[in-house]
C-alpha positions, 0 to 999 in steps of 0.5 A: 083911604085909612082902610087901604092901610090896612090891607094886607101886602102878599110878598112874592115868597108868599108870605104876607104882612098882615097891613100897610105899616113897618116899624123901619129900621133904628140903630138900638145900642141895647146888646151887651158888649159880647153884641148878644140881644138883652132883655131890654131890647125883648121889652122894647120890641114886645112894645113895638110889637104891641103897636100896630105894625104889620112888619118890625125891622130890626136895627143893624145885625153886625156881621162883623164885631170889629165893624160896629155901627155903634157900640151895642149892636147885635153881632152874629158872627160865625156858627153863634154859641148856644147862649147866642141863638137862645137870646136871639129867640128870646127877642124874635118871640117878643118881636113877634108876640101879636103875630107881626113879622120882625125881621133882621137887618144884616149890615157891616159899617164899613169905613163908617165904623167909629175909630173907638170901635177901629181905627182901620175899618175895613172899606172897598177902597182907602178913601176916609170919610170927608167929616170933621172931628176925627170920628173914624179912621184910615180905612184899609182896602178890602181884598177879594177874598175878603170880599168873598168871605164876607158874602157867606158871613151875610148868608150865614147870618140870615140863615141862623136869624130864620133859625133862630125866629126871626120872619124874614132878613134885610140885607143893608146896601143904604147909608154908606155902609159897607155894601152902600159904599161899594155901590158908590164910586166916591168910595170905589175906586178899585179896578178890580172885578168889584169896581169901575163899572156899575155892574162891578160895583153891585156885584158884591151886593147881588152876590150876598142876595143870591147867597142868602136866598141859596141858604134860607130857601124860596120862601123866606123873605128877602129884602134890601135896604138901597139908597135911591141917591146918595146926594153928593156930586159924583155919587151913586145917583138916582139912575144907577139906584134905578139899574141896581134896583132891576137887578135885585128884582131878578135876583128874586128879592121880596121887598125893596126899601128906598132911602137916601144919603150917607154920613157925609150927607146925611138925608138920612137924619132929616138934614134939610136941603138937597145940596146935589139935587141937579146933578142926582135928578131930584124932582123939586117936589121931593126937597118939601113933599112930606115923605122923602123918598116917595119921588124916587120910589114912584119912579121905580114902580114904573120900572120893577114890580116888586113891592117897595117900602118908602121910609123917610117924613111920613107923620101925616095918615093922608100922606101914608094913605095917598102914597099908597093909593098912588102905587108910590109905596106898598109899604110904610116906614116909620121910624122917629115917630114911633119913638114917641108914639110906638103905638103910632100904626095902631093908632092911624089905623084907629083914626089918628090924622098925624104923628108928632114931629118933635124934631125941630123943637130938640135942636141945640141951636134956635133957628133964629142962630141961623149963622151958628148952624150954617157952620159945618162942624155945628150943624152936625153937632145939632144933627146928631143931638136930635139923632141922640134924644131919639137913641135916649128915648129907645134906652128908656123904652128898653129899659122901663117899658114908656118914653122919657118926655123931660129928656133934653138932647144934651142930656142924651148926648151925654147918655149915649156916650157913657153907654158906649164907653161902658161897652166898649170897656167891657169888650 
C-alpha cells in the first residue's frame, strides 16, 4: 500500500506529479506589507520542498490588495513591477528546488475580508457575515462589470504566476470566499445573470476557468479549490457541488480539490460536528471517518474523471494509502500536519505509520469546560487559537528554518495580531 503513494499521478494537460502527496494550501501571513513574497517565505518553502511532497500549493495569492484574507498575503495585481516578478521568482525556485511542482493559489476574500483590511468588501450580494465580534464589514454588491473585470484580473495573475515559475494555478471558489460565495445562495441573492439558478451562480467561476486557461495554454495545469458542501442550511449543498463539479471538467481543468465549510461554519478548521448533515446529504461515516471529505470525493469519481485531491484529517499512512486504493482520492492533502513535521511526505513514504494531531492538546479551553465551549463566541475563540499556533509555527519556520514546539496558543494569538497591525501600518 505505501508504495502506491508513491506512484506518480499524470494530469490531463500532461503534466506529472512525481507521487501521491500535496502540501495543501495555508494562509502564510510572510508578504510584506506592499503583499510582495520575502525571503522568509523562500525558507519556508525551500523546507517544504525538501519534504517529500510531489506537489506544494501555496496559500492565497490576492488578486486584489483591498480584499486580503489576512494581512500578509502575496498580492498580484495589474501587469506587476519588476521587483514583483523578480521575488515571485525568487520563492518559485526555492518552492521547486527538489524538482516538486509549487503551485499558486488565486483568491479574492470577498466579504470574508477583515474590517482592519476594509470595511466594505466587495461581495456578490450585501448580506454580512452571521459572526460575533464585529470582524468584518458591510459588504457592497458587486456590479457586473465588476464581475467582468475581476474574471481577467484572476487570468492575469495566472498568467504572470507561469511567468514568473510558478508549475501550475488553483483557482479558489471554497471556504466562503469571494467565488465560494457566488456559488453559495445564502450570500447570492442577486437577479442577475450571476445569481438565481445554479447555472448563474457558477457562471463567475466557470468564466475565470476559461479565462485562465485562454491565457496560460493547454498544458499549464489548472486546478479548483471547491467546497463539497458548505455545511449550512440552504447553503451550497453536496448535489450542486456535484453538478458544478461536471462542469469545470468540461471546462478542461486538471485537477479538483474537494473541501467544505466556511466562515460561518467552519469545517474547514476541524470545528467538530456537521450542524447541517440532513439537509447537505452527509453520509454518517464522514462526521468520524479520518479524512473529512473523502465521502464526498467517492461520489464525485463515480461521476467525473479528472483526478481529485481530498485535503482534511488525513494523519494516518493506512487512511492515505486505502483512499487511494479506493479511487476516493488521487491526491492527498496535507496541511496542519506539515506544520509540525514538514517532512511529513518524506517520511510516510519512508515507513512512518501516523502524522502527530496536536490539535486538541492547544484548546484554550479543557474539554471537561464542556459548558464554556459550547458558548458561540468561545467556541470560536478557541477555534481560532489552534488555528493561530499553526500560523505561529509557519513564522518560526520562515523565519528561523525549524518549528517552535514551547509555543503556547495565547502567545501566538497575540503574535499574529502584532504582525498584522505592523503590516497594515506600513501599507
Amino acid at each position: 500500500m505505501p508504495d502506491l503513494l508513491n506512484e506518480p499521478l499524470d494530469l490531463p494537460c500532461g503534466a506529472t506529479i512525481a507521487n501521491r502527496f500535496a502540501k495543501a494550501a495555508m494562509t502564510e501571513g510572510l508578504a510584506d506589507s506592499r503583499g510582495y513574497p520575502t525571503p522568509e517565505l523562500n525558507r519556508l518553502y525551500r523546507l517544504w520542498a525538501d519534504g517529500g511532497a510531489g506537489m506544494l500549493l501555496s496559500g492565497n495569492i490576492q488578486v486584489d490588495k483591498m480584499h486580503l484574507e489576512r494581512p500578509g498575503n502575496v498580492v498580484i495585481e495589474g501587469e506587476a513591477d519588476f521587483e514583483l516578478r523578480e521575488k515571485l521568482s525568487a520563492w518559485t525556485e526555492a518552492a521547486t528546488s527538489n524538482d516538486n511542482h509549487f503551485w499558486a493559489q488565486i483568491s479574492h476574500a470577498g466579504r470574508q475580508t477583515q474590517k482592519i483590511v476594509n470595511r466594505n468588501p466587495k461581495a456578490p450580494s450585501p448580506v454580512k457575515l452571521g459572526l460575533p465580534g464585529g470582524q468584518f464589514g458591510q459588504p457592497v454588491e458587486m456590479t457586473a462589470v465588476e464581475i467582468k473585470e475581476l474574471i481577467q484580473r484572476y487570468a492575469k495573475t495566472a498568467k504572470i504566476c507561469q511567468e514568473t515559475g510558478f508549475t501550475g494555478v488553483q483557482i479558489h471558489a471554497a471556504h466562503g470566499y469571494l467565488l465560494s460565495s457566488f456559488l453559495n445562495p445564502l450570500a447570492n441573492q442577486r437577479s442577475d445573470d450571476y445569481g438565481g439558478s445554479l447555472e448563474n451562480r457558477a457562471r463567475f467561476l466557470l468564466s475565470v476557468v476559461t479565462a485562465t486557461r485562454a491565457l496560460v495554454g493547454e498544458n499549464f495545469p489548472i486546478s479548483v479549490k471547491l467546497n463539497s458542501a458548505d455545511f449550512q442550511r440552504g447553503g451550497f449543498a453536496f448535489s450542486e457541488s456535484l453538478q458544478v463539479a461536471k462542469w469545470l471538467a468540461e471546462a478542461g481543468i486538471d485537477l479538483l480539490e474537494i473541501s467544505g465549510g466556511n466562515y460561518e461554519q467552519p469545517r474547514l478548521l476541524g470545528v467538530e460536528g456537521l450542524e447541517a448533515a440532513e439537509e447537505q446529504d452527509v453520509a454518517p461515516s464522514t462526521a468520524s471517518r479520518e479524512a473529512y471529505f473523502v465521502d464526498f470525493a467517492q461520489a464525485m469519481q463515480k461521476e467525473i474523471t479528472i483526478p481529485i485531491m481530498v485535503t482534511g484529517g488525513f494523519r494516518s499512512r493506512a487512511a492515505m494509502a486505502a483512499a487511494v486504493s479506493s479511487g476516493a482520492a488521487d491526491l492527498i492533502g496535507l496541511a496542519r500536519p506539515l506544520c509540525t513535521v514538514p517532512d511529513g511526505p518524506a517520511q510516510l513514504l519512508n515507513g512512518l505509520e501516523k502524522l502527530p494531531s496536536p490539535e486538541n492538546s492547544l484548546r484554550l479551553f479543557p474539554s471537561w469546560l464542556s459548558a464554556l465551549r459550547r458558548i458561540q463566541m468561545l467556541k470560536t475563540i478557541d477555534t481560532f487559537a489552534v488555528q493561530f499556533w499553526f500560523y505561529g509555527q509557519i513564522y518560526a519556520m520562515g523565519r528561523a528554518g525549524e518549528i517552535n514546539p514551547q509555543l503556547k496558543p495565547f502567545s501566538a494569538m497575540i503574535e499574529v495580531e502584532k504582525m498584522n497591525r505592523k503590516l497594515l501600518k506600513a501599507r
